[in-house]
C-alpha positions as CSV (number, residue, x, y, z in Angstrom):
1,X,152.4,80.7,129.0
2,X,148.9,82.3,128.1
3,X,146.1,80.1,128.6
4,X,142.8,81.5,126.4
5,X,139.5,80.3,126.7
6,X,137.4,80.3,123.5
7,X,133.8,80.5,123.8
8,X,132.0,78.3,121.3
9,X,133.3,75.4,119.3
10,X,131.7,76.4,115.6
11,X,134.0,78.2,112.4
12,X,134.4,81.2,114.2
13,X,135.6,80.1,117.7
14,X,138.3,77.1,115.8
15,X,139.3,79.7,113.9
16,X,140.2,82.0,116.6
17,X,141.5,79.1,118.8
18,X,143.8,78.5,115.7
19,X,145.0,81.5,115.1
20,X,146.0,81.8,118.5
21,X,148.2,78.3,118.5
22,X,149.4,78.9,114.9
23,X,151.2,82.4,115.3
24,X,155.0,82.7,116.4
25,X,155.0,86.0,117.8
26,X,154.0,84.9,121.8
27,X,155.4,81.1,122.0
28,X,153.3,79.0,124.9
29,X,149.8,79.9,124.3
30,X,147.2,76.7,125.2
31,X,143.7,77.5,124.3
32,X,140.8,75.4,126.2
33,X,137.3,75.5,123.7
34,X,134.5,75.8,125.7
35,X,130.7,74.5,124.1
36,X,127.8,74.6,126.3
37,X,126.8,71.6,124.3
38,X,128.9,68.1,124.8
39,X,129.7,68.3,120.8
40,X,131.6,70.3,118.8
41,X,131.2,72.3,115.1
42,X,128.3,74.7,116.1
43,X,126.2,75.5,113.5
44,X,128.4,73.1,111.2
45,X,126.9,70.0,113.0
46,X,123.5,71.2,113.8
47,X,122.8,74.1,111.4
48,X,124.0,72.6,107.9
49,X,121.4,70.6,106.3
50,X,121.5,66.9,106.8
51,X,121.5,66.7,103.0
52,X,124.5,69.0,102.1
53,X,127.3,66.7,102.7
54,X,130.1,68.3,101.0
55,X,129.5,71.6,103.3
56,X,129.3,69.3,106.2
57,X,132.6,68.0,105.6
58,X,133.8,70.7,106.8
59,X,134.1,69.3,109.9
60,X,136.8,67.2,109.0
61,X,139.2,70.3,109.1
62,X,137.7,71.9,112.1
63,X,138.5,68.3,113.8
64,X,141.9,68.5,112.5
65,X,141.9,71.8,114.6
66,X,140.5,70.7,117.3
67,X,142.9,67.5,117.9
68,X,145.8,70.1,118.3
69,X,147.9,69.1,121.7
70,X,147.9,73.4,122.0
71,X,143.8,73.1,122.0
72,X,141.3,71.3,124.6
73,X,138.0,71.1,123.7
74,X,135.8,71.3,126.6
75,X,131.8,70.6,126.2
76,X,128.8,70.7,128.6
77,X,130.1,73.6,129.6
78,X,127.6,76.5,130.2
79,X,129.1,80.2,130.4
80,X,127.3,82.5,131.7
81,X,125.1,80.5,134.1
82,X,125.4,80.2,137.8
83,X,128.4,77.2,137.7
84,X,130.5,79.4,135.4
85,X,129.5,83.1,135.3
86,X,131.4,85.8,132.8
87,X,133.8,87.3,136.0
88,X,134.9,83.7,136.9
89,X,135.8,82.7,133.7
90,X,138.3,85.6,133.3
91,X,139.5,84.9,136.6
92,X,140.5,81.3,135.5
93,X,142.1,82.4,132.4
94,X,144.6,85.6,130.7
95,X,142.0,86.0,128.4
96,X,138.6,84.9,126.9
97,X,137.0,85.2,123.1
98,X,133.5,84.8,123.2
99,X,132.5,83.3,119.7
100,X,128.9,82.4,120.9
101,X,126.9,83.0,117.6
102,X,123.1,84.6,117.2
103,X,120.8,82.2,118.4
104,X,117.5,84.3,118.6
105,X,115.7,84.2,115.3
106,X,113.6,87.4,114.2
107,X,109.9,87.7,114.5
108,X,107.7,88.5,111.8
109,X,105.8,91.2,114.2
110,X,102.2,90.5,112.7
111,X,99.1,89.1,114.2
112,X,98.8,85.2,114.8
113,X,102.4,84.8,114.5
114,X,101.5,82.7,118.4
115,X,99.1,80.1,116.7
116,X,99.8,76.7,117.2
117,X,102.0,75.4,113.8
118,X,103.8,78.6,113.6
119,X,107.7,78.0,114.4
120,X,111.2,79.5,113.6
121,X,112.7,78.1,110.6
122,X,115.5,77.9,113.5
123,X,113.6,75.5,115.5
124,X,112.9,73.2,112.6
125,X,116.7,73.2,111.4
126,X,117.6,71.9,114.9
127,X,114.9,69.3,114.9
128,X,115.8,67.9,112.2
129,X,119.6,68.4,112.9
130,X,119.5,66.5,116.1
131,X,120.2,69.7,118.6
132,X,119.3,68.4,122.0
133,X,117.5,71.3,122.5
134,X,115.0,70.9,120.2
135,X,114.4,67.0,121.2
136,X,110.9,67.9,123.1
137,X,110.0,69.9,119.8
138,X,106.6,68.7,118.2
139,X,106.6,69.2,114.3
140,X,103.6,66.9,113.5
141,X,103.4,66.9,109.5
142,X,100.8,64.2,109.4
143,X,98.2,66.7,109.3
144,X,99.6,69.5,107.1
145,X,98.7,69.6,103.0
146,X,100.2,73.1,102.6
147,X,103.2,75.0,104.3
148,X,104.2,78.7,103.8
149,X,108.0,79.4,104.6
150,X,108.6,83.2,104.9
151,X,112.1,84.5,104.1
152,X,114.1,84.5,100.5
153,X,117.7,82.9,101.7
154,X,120.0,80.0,102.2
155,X,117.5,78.7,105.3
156,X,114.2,79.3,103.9
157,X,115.6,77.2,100.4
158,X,117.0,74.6,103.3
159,X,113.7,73.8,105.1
160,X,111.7,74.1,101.7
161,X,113.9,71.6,100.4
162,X,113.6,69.1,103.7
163,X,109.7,69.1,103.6
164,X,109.6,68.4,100.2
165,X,112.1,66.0,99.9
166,X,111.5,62.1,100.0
167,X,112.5,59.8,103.1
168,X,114.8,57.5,100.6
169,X,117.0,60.6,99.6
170,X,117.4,61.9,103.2
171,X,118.1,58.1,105.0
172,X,121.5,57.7,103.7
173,X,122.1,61.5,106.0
174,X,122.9,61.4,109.7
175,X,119.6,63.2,110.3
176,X,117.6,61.4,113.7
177,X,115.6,58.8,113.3
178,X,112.6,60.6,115.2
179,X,113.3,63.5,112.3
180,X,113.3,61.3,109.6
181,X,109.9,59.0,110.3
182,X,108.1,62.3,111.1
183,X,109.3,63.2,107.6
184,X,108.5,59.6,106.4
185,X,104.6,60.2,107.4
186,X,104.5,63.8,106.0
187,X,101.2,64.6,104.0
188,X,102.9,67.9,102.9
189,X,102.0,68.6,98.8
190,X,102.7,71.6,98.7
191,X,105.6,74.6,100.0
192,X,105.3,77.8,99.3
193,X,108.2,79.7,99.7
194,X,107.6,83.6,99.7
195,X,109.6,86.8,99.9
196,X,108.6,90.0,100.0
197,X,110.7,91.6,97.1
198,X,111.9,91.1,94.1
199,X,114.2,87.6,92.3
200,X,116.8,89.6,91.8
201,X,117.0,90.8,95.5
202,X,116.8,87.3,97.2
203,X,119.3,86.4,99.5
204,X,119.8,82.9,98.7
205,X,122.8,81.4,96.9
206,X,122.4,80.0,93.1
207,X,123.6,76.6,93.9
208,X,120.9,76.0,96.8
209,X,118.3,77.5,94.7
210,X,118.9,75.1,91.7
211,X,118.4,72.0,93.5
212,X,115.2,73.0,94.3
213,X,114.5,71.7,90.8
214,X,116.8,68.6,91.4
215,X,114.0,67.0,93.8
216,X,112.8,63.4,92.7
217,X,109.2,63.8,92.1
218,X,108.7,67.8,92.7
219,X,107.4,70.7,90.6
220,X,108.7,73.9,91.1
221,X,106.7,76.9,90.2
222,X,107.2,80.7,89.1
223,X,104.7,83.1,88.2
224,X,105.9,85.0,85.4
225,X,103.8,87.7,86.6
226,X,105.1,88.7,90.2
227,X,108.6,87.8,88.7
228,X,107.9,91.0,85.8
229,X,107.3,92.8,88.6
230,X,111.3,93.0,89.0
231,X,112.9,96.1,86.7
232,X,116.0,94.1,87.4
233,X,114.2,90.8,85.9
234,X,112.5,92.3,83.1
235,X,115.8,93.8,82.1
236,X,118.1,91.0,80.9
237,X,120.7,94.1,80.7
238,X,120.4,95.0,83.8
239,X,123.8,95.2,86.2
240,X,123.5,92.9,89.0
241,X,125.9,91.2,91.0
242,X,126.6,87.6,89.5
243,X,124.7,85.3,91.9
244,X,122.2,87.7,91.8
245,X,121.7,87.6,87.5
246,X,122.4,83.4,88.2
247,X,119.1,83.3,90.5
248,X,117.1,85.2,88.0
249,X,118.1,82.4,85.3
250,X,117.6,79.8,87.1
251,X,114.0,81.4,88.3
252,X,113.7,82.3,84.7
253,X,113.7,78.9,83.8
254,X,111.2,77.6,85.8
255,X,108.9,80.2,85.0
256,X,108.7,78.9,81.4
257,X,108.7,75.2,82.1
258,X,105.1,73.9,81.6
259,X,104.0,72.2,85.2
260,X,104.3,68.2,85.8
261,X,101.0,67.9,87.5
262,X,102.3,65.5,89.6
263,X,104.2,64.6,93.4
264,X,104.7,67.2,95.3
265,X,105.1,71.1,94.6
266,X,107.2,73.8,95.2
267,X,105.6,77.3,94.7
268,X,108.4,80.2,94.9
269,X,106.2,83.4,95.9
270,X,108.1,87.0,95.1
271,X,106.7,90.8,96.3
272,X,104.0,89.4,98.6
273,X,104.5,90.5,102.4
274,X,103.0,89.3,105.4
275,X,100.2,90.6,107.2
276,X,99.0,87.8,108.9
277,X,98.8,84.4,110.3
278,X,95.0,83.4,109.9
279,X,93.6,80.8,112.5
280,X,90.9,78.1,112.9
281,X,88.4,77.8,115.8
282,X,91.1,75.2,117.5
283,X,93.8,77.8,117.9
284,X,96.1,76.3,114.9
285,X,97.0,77.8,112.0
286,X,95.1,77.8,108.6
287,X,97.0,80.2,106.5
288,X,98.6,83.4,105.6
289,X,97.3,86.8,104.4
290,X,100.3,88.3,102.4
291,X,99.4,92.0,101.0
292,X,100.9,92.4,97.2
293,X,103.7,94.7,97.3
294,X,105.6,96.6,94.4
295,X,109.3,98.3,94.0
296,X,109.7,101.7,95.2
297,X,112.3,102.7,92.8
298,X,114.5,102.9,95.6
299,X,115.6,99.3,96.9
300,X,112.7,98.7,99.0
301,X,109.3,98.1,98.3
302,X,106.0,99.8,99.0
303,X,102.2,97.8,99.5
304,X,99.2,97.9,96.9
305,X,96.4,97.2,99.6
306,X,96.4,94.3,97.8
307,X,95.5,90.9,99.7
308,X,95.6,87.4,98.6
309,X,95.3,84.7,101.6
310,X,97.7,81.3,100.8
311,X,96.1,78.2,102.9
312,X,98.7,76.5,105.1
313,X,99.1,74.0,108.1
314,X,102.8,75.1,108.7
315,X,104.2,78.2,109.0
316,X,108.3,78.6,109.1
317,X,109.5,81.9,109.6
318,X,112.9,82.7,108.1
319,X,113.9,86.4,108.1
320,X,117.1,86.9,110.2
321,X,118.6,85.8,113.1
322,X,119.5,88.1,116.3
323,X,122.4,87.7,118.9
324,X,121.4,86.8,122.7
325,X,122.9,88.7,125.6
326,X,125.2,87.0,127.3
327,X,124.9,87.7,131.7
328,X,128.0,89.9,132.4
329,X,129.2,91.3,129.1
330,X,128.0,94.5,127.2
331,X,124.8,94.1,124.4
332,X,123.6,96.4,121.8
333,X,120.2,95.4,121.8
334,X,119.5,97.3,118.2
335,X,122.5,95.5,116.2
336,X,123.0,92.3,118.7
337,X,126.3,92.2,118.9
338,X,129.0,92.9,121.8
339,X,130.4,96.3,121.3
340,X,133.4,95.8,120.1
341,X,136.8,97.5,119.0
342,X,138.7,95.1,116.4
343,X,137.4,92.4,118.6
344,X,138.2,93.7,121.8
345,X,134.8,94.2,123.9
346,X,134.0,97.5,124.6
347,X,132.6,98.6,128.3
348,X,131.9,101.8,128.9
349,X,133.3,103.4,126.0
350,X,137.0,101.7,126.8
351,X,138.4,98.1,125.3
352,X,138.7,95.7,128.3
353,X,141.7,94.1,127.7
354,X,141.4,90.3,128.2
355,X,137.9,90.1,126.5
356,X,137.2,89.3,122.8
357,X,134.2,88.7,120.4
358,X,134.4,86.8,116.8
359,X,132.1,85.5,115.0
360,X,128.2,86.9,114.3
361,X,128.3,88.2,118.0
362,X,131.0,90.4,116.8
363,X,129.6,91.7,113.4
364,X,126.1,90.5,113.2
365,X,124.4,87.6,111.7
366,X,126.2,88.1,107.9
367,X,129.0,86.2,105.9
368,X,129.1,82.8,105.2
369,X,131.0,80.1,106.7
370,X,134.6,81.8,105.3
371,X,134.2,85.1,106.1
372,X,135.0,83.6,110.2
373,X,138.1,83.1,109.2
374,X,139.3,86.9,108.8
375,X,137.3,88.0,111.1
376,X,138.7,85.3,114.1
377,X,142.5,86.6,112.7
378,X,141.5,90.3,113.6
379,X,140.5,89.1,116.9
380,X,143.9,86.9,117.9
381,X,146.1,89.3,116.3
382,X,144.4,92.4,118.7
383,X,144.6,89.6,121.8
384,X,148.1,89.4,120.6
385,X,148.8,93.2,120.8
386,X,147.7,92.3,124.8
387,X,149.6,89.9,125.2
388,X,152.2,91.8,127.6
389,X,149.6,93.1,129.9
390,X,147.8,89.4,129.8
391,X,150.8,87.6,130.5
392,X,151.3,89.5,133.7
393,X,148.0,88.3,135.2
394,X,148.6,85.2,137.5
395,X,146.6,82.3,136.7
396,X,147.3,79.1,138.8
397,X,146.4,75.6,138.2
398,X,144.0,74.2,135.7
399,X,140.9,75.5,134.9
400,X,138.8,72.3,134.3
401,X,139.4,71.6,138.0
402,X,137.8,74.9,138.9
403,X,135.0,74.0,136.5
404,X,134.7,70.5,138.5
405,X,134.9,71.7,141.9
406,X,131.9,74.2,140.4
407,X,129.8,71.3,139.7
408,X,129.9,71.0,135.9
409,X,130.9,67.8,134.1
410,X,133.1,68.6,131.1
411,X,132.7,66.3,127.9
412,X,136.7,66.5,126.9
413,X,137.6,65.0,123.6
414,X,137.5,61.3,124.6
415,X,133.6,61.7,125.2
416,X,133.3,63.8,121.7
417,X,134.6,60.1,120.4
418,X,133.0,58.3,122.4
419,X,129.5,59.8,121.4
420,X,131.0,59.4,117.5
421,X,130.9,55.9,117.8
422,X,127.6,56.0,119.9
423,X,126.3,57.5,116.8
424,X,128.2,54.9,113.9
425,X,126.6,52.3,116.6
426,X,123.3,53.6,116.2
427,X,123.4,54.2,112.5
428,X,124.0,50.3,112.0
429,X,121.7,49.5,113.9
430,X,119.3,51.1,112.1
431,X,120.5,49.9,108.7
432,X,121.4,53.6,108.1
433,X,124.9,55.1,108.6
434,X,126.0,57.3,111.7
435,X,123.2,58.7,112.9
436,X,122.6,61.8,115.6
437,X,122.1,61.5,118.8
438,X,119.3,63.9,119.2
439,X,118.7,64.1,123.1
440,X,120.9,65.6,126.4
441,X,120.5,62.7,128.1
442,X,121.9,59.9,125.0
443,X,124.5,62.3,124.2
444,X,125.6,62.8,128.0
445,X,125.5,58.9,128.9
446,X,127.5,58.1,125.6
447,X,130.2,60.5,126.6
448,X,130.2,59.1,129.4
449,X,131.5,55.9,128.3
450,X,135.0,57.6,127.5
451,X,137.8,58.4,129.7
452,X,137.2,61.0,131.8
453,X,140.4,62.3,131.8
454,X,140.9,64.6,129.0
């Protein structure tokens, strides 16, 4: 029998971990799923948008995954650290796939970007997702008129959409209640969203752009002058890719609606890039100094020396995401991924056999949810090819006692349910359905309540 540990509980690890189980070619392989957090989904629970229900149902087939008797999931469990490091891991099991994601978000790399009311886009998607994490994050909105969100794709449309968006369309979601009456006192009137190319070059997908303009009460904006600015816009003939020519539409369209004048606004900002975060005397932010840019004929884009200054209260930065080294396995700090040979990791130039990467700390931070799925199958089947050589490594007993005698405190799939109905509790107590659990400690003493025993 082959016992696999899978590193990370999101797409790309219950893929892998399904792949595994699923195949006929090695019979006996048990795979335990490892999360350093006590839940499972990854960025499906606390990276989706409260709001987006029918991607977040995607958890129902991950679950289905996940309740395999070939498949343990196995939370509050921290790889890397001093409990369980990368060497003891391998030692407790024939093999290991590491599926741990990209959790550092880009800078900007400008001046001011350290003021107070400057954060990650990342940071304010796991506030208001109810990452435990982020429970001690401060996002006071009382205060703040005007926000800038810097970046042109799916998150930058995300958090746009959540600080515009009205507490009565967001309490039916399971977002925290903390989140939500932070939102609820929000003087926010205006968003600008800005990128520093073209329309036809954002990043974003048609369907999450379009219900920018589905918002109760909001006005979204185009200038049809920075959107001529695009050769690809002006020329309705133009060849682009279909979600591409879709976002120009629907941008089209807004640019010739005549404005409401009223609620809350929506300003979607197009070849301005930033220079600067300006700052008051207190040390917070006051606004942005973009510089006006214009295509270089060759993909990119080239400044004007140019400035226009946008006042703001609340900056969100949203232009990429970078993978984290992980103590005891190989990093390429320029691409931040493990180096990697069809998913086997790569030290010194040779495969290691019996360690594996899927996932965005494979190929990067690209794809969208699908594109896991391939890329976990190229990972098994190479694990597969191994199996001969894995098989012959002894590995006695149960690796959750190791874990245990190591001092960590598994949350096995009893305390996952457990803190499910913690959550359904809370929700009805709240007049609201299930709602997150947003801190260590709530989520730790609800799993608690389970059987221990996995």
């Amino acid at each position: 029998m082959l016992r696999i540990a899978v590193v990370g509980s999101g797409p790309s690890g219950v893929y892998a971990a399904q792949a595994l189980v699923q195949q006929r070619e090695v019979p006996g392989v048990r795979v335990d799923v490892l999360d350093r957090l006590p839940a499972p989904y990854g960025l499906v629970r606390y990276g989706v948008a409260p709001d987006h229900e029918k991607i977040k149902s995607l958890q129902g087939s991950l679950r289905t995954v996940l309740e395999d008797e070939r498949i343990r999931f196995l939370g509050n469990v921290e790889v890397g650290g001093p409990e369980l490091s990368t060497g003891r891991l391998l030692e407790l099991y024939h093999a290991v796939v590491y599926c741990v994601g990209a959790a550092r978000d880009r800078l900007l790399g400008i001046p001011g970007e350290d003021l107070a009311g400057v954060h990650s886009a990342t940071a304010f998607v796991a506030w208001y997702s109810g990452h435990p994490d982020a429970a001690a994050e401060a996002f006071g909105l009382s205060g703040v008129d005007s926000a800038v969100v810097v970046g042109a794709g799916n998150v930058a449309v995300d958090v746009t959409r959540i600080l515009a968006r009205g507490v009565p369309e967001l309490s039916p979601t399971d977002m925290p209640q903390p989140a939500l009456a932070t939102l609820g006192e929000s003087a926010v009137r205006e968003v600008h969203m800005v990128a520093r190319r073209g329309p036809s070059q954002g990043k974003f997908t048609t369907k999450e752009l379009r219900e920018l303009g589905t918002l109760p009460g909001v006005d979204v904006r185009v200038d049809p002058a920075e959107l001529a600015l695009d050769p690809a816009y002006a020329d309705p003939g133009a060849v682009l890719p279909a979600v591409n020519r879709r976002n120009v539409e629907a941008l089209r369209g807004w640019a010739a609606a005549p404005a409401d004048g009223g609620g809350r606004r929506i300003a979607l900002r197009f070849f301005l890039r930033p220079v600067e975060v300006l700052g008051g005397e207190r040390g917070r932010v006051t606004g942005m100094r973009f510089e006006r840019t214009v295509p270089d004929g060759r993909g990119g884009v080239t400044g004007t020396g140019v400035f226009e200054d946008v006042p703001a209260q609340l900056v969100l930065r949203s232009v990429g995401y970078q993978g984290v080294p992980l103590p005891g396995l190989p990093f390429a700090e320029r691409t931040g991924t493990v180096p990697h040979a069809a998913g086997r990791v790569v030290r010194a130039g040779r495969a290691s056999i019996g360690e594996y990467v899927a996932g965005w700390i494979k190929r990067g931070p690209t794809g969208v949810i699908g594109t896991n799925r391939p890329c976990a199958k190229e990972t098994a089947s190479s694990l597969l090819q191994d199996a001969g050589a894995l098989a012959r490594r002894v590995r006695d007993g149960d690796p959750l006692d190791a874990m245990r005698a190591a001092g960590l405190r598994p949350v096995a799939w009893p305390g996952w349910l457990a803190i499910e109905t913690a959550e359904a509790d809370l929700g009805r107590s709240l007049g609201r359905r299930s709602v997150k659990i947003p801190d260590w400690p709530g989520l730790l003493s609800a799993a608690d309540r389970a059987d221990p025993t996995p």
